[in-house]
PDB file of N, CA, C and O in Angstrom, chain B, residues numbered from 101:
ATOM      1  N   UNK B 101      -3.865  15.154   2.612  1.00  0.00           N
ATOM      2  CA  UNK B 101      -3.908  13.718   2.833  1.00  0.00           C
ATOM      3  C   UNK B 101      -5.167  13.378   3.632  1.00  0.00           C
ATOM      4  O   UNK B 101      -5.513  14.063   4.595  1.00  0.00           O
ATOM      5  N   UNK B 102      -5.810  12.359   3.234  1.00  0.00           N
ATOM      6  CA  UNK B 102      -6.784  11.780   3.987  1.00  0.00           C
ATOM      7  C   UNK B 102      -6.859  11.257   5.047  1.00  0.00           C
ATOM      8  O   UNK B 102      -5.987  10.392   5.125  1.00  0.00           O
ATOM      9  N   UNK B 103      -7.628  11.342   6.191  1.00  0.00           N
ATOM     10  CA  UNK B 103      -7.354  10.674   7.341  1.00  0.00           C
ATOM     11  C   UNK B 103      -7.694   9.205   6.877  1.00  0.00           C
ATOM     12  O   UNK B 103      -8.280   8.773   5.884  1.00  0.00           O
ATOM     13  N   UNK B 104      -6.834   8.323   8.469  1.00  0.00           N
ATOM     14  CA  UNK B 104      -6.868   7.442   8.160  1.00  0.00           C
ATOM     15  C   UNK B 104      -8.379   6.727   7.798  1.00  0.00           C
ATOM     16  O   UNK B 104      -8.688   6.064   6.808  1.00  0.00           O
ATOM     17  N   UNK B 105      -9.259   7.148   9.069  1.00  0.00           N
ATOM     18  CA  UNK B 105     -10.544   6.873   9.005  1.00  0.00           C
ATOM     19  C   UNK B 105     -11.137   6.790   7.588  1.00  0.00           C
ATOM     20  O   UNK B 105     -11.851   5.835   7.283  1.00  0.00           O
ATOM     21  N   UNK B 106     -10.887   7.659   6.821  1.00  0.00           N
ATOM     22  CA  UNK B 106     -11.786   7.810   5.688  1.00  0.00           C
ATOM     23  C   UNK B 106     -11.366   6.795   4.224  1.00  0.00           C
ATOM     24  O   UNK B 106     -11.952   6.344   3.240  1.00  0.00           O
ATOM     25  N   UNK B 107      -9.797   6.788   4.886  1.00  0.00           N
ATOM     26  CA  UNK B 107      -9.407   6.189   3.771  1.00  0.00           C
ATOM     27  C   UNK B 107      -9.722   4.560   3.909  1.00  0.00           C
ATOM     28  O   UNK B 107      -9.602   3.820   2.933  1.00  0.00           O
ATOM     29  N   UNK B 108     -10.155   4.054   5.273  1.00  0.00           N
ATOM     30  CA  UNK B 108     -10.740   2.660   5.661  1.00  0.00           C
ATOM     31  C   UNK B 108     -11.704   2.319   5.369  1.00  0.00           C
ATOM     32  O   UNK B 108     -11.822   1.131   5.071  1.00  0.00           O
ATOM     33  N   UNK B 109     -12.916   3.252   5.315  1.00  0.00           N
ATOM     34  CA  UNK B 109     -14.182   3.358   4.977  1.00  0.00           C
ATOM     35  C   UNK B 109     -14.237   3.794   3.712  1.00  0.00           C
ATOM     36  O   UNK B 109     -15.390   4.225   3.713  1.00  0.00           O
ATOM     37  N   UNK B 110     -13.821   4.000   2.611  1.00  0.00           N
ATOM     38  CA  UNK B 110     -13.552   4.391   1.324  1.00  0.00           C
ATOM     39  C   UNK B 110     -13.705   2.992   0.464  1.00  0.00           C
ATOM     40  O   UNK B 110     -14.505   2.688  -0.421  1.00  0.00           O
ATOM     41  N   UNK B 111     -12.269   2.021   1.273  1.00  0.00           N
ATOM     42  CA  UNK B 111     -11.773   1.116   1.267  1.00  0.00           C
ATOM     43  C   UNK B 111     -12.404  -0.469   1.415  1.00  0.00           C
ATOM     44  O   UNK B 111     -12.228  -1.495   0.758  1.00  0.00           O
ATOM     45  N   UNK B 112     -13.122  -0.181   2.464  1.00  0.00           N
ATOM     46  CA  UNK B 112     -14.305  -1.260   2.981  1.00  0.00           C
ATOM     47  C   UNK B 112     -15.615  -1.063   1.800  1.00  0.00           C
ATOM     48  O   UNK B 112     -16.263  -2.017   1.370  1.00  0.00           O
ATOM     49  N   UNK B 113     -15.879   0.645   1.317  1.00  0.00           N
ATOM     50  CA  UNK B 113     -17.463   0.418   0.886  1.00  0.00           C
ATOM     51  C   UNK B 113     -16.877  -0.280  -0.947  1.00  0.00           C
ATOM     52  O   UNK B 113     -17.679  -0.538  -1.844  1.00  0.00           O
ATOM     53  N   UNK B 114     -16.132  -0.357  -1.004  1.00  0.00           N
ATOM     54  CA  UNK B 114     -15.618  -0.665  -2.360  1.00  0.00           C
ATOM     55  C   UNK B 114     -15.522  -2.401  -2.521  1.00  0.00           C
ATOM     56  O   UNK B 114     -15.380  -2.987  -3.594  1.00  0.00           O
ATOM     57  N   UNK B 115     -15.612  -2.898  -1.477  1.00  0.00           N
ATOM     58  CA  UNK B 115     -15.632  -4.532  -1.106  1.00  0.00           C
ATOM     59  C   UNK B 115     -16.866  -5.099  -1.387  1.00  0.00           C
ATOM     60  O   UNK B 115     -17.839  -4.477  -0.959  1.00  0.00           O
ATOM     61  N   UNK B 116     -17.094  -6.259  -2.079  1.00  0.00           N
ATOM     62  CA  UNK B 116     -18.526  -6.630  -2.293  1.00  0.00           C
ATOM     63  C   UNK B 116     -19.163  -7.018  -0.913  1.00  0.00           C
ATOM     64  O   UNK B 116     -18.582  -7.363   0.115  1.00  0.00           O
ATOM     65  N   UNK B 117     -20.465  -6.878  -1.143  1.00  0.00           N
ATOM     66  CA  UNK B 117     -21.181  -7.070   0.422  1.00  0.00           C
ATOM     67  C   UNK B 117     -21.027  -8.717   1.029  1.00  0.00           C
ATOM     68  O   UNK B 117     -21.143  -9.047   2.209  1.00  0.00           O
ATOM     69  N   UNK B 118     -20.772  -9.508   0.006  1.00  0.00           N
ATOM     70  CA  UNK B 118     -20.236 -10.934   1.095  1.00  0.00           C
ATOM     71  C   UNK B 118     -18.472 -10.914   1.468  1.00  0.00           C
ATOM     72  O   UNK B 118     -17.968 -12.001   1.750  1.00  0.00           O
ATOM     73  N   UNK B 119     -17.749  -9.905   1.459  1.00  0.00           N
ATOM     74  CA  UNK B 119     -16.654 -10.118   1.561  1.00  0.00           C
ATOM     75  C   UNK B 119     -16.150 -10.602   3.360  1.00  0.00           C
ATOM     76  O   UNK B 119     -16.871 -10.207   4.276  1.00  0.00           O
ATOM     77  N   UNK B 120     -15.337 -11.154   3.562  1.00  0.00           N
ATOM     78  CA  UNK B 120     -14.959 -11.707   4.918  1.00  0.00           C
ATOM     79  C   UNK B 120     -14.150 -10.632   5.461  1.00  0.00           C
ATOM     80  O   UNK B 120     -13.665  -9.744   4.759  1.00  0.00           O
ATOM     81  N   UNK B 121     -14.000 -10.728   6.816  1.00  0.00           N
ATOM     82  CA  UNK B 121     -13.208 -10.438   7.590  1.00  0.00           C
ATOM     83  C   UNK B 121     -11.466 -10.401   6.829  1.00  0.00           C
ATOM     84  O   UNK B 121     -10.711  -9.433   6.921  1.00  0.00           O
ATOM     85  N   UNK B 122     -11.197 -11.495   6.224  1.00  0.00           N
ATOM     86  CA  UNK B 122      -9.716 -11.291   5.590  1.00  0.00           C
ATOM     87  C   UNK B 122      -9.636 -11.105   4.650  1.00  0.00           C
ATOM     88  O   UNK B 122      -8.589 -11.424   4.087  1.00  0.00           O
ATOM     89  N   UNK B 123     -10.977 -10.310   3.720  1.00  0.00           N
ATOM     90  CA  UNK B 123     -10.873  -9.983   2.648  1.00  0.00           C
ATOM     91  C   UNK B 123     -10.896  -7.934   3.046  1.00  0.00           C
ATOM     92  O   UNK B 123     -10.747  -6.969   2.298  1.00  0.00           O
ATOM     93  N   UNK B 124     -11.077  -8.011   4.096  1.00  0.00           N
ATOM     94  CA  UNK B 124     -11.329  -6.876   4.636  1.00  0.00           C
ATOM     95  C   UNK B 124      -9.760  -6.215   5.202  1.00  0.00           C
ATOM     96  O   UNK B 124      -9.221  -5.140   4.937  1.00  0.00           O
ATOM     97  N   UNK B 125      -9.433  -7.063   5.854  1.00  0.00           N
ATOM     98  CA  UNK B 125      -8.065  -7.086   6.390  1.00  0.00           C
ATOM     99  C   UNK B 125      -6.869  -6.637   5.190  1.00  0.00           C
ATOM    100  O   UNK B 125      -6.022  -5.752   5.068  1.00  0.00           O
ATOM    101  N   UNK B 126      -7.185  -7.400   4.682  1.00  0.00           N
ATOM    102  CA  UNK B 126      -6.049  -7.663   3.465  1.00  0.00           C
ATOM    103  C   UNK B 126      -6.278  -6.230   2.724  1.00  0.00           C
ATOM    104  O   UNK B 126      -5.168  -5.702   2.656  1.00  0.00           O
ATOM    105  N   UNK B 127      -6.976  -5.632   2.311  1.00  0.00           N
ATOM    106  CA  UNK B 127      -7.628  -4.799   1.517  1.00  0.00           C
ATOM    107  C   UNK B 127      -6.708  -3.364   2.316  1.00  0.00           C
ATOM    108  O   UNK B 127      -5.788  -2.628   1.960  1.00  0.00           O
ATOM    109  N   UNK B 128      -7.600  -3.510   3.602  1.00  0.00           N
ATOM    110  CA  UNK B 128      -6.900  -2.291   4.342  1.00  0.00           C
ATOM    111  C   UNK B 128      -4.900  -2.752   4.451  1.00  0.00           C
ATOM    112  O   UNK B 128      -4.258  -1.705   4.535  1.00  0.00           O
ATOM    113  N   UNK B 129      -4.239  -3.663   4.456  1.00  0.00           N
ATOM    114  CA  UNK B 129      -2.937  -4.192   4.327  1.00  0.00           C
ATOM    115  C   UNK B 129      -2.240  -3.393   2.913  1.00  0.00           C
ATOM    116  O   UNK B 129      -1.250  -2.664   2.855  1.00  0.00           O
ATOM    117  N   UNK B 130      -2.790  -3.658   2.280  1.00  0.00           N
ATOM    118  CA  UNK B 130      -2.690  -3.154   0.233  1.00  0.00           C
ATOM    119  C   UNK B 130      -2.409  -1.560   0.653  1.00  0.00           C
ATOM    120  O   UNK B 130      -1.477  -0.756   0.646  1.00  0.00           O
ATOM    121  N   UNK B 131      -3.622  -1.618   0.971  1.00  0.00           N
ATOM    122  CA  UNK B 131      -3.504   0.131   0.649  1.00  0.00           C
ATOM    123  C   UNK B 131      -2.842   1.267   1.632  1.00  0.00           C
ATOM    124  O   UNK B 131      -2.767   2.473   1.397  1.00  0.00           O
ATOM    125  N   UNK B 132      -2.265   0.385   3.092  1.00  0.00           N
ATOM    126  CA  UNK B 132      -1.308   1.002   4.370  1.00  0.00           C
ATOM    127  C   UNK B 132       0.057   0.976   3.610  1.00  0.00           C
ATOM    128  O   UNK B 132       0.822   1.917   3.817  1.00  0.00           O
ATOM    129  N   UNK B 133       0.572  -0.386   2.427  1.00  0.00           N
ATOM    130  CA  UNK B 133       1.929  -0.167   2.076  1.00  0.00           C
ATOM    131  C   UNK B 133       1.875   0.057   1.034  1.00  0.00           C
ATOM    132  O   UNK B 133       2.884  -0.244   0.395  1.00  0.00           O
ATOM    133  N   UNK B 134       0.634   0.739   0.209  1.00  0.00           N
ATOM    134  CA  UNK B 134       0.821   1.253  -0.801  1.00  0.00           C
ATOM    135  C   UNK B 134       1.486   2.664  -0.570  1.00  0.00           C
ATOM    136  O   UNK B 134       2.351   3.161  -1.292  1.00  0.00           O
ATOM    137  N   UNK B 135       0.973   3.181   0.479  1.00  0.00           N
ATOM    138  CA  UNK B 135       0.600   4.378   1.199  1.00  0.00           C
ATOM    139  C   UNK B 135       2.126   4.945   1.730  1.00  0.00           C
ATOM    140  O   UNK B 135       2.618   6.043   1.466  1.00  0.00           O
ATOM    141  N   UNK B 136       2.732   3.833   2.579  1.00  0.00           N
ATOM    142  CA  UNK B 136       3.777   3.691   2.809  1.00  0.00           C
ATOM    143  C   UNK B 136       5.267   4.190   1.685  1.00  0.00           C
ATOM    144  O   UNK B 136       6.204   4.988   1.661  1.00  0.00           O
ATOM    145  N   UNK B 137       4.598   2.984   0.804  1.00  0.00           N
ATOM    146  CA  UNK B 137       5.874   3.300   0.056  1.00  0.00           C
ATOM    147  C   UNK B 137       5.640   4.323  -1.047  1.00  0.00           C
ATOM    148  O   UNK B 137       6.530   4.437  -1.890  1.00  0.00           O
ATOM    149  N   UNK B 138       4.468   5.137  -1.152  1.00  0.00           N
ATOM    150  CA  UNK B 138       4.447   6.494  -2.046  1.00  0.00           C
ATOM    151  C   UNK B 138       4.978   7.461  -1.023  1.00  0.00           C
ATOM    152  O   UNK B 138       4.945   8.659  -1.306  1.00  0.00           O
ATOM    153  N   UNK B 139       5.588   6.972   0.433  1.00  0.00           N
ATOM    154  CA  UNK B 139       5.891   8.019   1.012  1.00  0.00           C
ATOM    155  C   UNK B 139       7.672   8.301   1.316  1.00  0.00           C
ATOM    156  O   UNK B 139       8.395   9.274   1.530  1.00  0.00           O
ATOM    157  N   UNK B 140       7.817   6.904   1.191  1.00  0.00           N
ATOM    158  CA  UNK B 140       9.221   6.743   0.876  1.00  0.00           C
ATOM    159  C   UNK B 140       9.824   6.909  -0.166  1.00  0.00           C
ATOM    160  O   UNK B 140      10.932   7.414   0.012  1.00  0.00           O
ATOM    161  N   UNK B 141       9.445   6.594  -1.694  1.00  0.00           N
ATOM    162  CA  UNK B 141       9.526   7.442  -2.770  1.00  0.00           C
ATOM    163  C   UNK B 141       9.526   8.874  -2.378  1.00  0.00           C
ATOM    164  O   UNK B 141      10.531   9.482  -2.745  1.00  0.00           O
ATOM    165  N   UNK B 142       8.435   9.722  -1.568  1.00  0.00           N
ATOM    166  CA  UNK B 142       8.576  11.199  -1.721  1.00  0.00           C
ATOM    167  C   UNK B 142       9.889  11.764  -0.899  1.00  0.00           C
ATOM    168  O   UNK B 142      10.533  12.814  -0.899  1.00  0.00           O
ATOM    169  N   UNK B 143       9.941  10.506  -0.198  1.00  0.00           N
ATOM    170  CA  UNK B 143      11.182  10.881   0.865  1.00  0.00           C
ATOM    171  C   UNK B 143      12.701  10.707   0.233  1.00  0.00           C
ATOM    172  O   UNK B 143      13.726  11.237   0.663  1.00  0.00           O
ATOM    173  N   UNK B 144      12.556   9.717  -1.036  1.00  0.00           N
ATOM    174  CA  UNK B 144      13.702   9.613  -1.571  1.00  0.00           C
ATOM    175  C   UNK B 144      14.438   8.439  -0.818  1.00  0.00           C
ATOM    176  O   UNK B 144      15.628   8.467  -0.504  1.00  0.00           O
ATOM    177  N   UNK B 145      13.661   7.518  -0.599  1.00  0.00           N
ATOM    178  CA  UNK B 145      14.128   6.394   0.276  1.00  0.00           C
ATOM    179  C   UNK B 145      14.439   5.328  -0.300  1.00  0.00           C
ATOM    180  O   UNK B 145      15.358   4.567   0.001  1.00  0.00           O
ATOM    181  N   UNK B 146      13.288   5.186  -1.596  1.00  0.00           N
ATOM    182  CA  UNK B 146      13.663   4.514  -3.085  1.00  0.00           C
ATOM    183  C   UNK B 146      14.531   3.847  -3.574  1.00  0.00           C
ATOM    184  O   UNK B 146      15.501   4.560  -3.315  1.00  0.00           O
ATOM    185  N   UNK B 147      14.948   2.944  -4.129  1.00  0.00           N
ATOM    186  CA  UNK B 147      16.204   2.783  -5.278  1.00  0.00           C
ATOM    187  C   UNK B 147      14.926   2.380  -6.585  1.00  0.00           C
ATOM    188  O   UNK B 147      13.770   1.967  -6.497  1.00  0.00           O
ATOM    189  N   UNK B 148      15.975   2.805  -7.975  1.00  0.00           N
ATOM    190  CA  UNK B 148      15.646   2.276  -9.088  1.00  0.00           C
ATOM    191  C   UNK B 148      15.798   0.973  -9.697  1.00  0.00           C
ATOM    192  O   UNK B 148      16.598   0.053  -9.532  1.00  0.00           O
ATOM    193  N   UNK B 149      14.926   1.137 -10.353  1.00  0.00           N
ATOM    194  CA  UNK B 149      14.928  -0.827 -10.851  1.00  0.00           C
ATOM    195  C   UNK B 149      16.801  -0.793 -11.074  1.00  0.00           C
ATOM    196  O   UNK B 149      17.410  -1.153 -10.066  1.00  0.00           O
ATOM    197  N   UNK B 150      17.307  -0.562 -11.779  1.00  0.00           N
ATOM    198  CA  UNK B 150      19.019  -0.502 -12.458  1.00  0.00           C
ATOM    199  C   UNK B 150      19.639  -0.638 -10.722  1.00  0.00           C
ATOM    200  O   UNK B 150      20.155  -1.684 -10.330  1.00  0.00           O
ATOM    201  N   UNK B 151      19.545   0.087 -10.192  1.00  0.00           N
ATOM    202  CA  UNK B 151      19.845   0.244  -8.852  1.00  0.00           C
ATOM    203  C   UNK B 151      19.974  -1.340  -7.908  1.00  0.00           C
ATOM    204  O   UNK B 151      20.909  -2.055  -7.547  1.00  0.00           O
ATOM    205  N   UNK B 152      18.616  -1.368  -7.789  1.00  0.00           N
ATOM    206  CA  UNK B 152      18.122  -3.165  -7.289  1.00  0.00           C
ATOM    207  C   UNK B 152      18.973  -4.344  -8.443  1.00  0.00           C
ATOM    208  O   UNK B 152      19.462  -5.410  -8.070  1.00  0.00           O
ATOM    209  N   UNK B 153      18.986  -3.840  -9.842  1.00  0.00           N
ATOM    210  CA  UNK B 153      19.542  -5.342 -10.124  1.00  0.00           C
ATOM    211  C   UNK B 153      21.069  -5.068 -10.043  1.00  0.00           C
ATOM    212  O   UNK B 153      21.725  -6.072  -9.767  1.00  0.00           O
ATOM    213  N   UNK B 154      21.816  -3.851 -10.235  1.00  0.00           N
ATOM    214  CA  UNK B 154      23.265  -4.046  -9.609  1.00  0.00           C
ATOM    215  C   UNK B 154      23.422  -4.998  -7.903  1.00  0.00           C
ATOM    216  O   UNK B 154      24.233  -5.889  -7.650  1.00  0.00           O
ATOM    217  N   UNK B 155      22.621  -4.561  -7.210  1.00  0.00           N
ATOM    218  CA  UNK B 155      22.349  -5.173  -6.025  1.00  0.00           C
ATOM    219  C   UNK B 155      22.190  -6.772  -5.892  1.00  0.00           C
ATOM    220  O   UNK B 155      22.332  -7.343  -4.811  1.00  0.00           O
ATOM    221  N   UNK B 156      21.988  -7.209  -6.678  1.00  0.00           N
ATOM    222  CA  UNK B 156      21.627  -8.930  -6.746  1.00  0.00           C
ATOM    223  C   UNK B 156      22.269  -9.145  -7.925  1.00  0.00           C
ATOM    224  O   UNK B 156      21.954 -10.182  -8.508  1.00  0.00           O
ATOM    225  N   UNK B 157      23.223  -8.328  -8.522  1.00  0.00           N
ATOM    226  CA  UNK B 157      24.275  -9.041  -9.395  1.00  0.00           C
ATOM    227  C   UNK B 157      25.726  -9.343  -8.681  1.00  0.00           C
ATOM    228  O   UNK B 157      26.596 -10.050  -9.188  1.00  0.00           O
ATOM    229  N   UNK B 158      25.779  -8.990  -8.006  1.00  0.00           N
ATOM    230  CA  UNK B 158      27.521  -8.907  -7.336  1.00  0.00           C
ATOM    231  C   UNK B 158      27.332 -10.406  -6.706  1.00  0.00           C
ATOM    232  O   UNK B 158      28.252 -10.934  -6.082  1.00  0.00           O
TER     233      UNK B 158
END
């Protein structure tokens, strides 16, 4: 796994050079709960789509 550092700066050089401060923000936001939830999937923390709509059918 990548440190965090690298994965910020990975992240930032991929942004066009006029991008703002909350285009910057947001960017690093995306990719902390992308990050997140590929880790909860590995953890099995998950539910399946079938899963979620029994859940909001009752």
């Amino acid at each position: 796994m990548e440190s965090v550092k690298l994965v910020a700066q990975k992240t930032i050089e991929k942004l066009p050079k006029d991008s703002t401060w909350e285009d910057v923000f947001y960017e690093l936001y995306v990719v902390k709960k992308i990050e997140e939830g590929l880790i909860a999937e590995k953890e099995g923390k998950t539910k399946t789509h079938d899963e979620v709509k029994q859940m909001f059918s009752r």
